[in-house]
C-alpha positions as CSV (number, residue, x, y, z in Angstrom):
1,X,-1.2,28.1,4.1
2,X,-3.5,24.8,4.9
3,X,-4.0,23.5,8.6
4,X,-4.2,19.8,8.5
5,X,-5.1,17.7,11.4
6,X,-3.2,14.4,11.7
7,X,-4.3,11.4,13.7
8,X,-1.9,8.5,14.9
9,X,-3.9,5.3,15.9
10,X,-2.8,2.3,18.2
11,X,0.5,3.9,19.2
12,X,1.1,1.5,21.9
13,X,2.4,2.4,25.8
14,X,2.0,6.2,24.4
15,X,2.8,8.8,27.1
16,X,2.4,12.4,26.9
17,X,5.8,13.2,28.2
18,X,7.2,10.7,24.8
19,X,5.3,12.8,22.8
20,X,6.1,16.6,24.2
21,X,9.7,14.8,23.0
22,X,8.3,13.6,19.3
23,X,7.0,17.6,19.1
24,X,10.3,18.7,19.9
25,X,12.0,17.1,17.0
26,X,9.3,18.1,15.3
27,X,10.0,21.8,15.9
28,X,13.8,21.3,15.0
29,X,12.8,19.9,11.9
30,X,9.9,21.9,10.3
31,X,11.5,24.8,9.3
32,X,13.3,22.8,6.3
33,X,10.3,21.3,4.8
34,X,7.5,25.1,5.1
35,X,5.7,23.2,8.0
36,X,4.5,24.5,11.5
37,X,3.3,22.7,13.7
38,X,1.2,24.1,16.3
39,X,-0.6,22.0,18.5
40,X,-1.2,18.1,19.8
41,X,-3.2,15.9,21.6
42,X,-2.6,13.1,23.3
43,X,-5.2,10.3,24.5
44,X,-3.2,7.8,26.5
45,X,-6.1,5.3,27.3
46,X,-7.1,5.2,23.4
47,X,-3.4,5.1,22.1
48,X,-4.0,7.9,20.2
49,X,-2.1,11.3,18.7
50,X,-3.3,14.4,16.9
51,X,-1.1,17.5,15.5
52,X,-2.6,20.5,14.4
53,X,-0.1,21.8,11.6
54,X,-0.4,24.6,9.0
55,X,2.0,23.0,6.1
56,X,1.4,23.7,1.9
57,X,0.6,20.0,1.3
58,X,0.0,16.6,3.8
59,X,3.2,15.3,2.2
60,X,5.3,18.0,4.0
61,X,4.2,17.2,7.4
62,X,4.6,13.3,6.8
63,X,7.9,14.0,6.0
64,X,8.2,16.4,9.0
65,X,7.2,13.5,11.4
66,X,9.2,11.2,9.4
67,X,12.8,13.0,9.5
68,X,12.1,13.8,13.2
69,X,11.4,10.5,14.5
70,X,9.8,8.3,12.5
71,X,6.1,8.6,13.7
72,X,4.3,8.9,10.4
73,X,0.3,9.3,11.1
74,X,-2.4,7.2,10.1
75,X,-4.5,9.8,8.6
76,X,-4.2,13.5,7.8
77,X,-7.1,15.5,6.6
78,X,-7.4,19.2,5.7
79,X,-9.2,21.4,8.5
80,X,-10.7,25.0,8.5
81,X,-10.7,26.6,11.8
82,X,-14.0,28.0,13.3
């Protein structure tokens, strides 16, 4: 399956403890849609979120963020892992 690597920009006041709670839903919800997601990152002083996810297409991990809370990101790009 692809790993995509999603980035959410100017996500203001974010905290890392908001988004351990956005990956939560995350994790009730990805099962539905064929999505995992594995990993994130947060960057509090630039506003900023990634997710690592292995999902068959960008479109079902948008909707995965969007059924779970809303939090669609800005940009998702295909990644290989080396």
């Amino acid at each position: 399956m692809p790993l995509y690597m999603d980035t959410h920009k100017n996500m203001k006041g974010v905290t890392a403890a908001a988004v351990a709670e956005a990956h939560a839903k995350d994790l009730r919800v990805q099962g539905q849609h064929g999505v995992e997601y594995l990993h994130y990152w947060v960057d509090e002083k630039n506003e900023t979120i990634q997710c690592l996810v292995h999902a068959p297409n960008p479109e079902a991990a948008k909707r995965v963020h969007q059924e779970a809370h809303g939090l669609v990101a800005d940009e998702i790009h295909e990644v290989k892992q080396g």
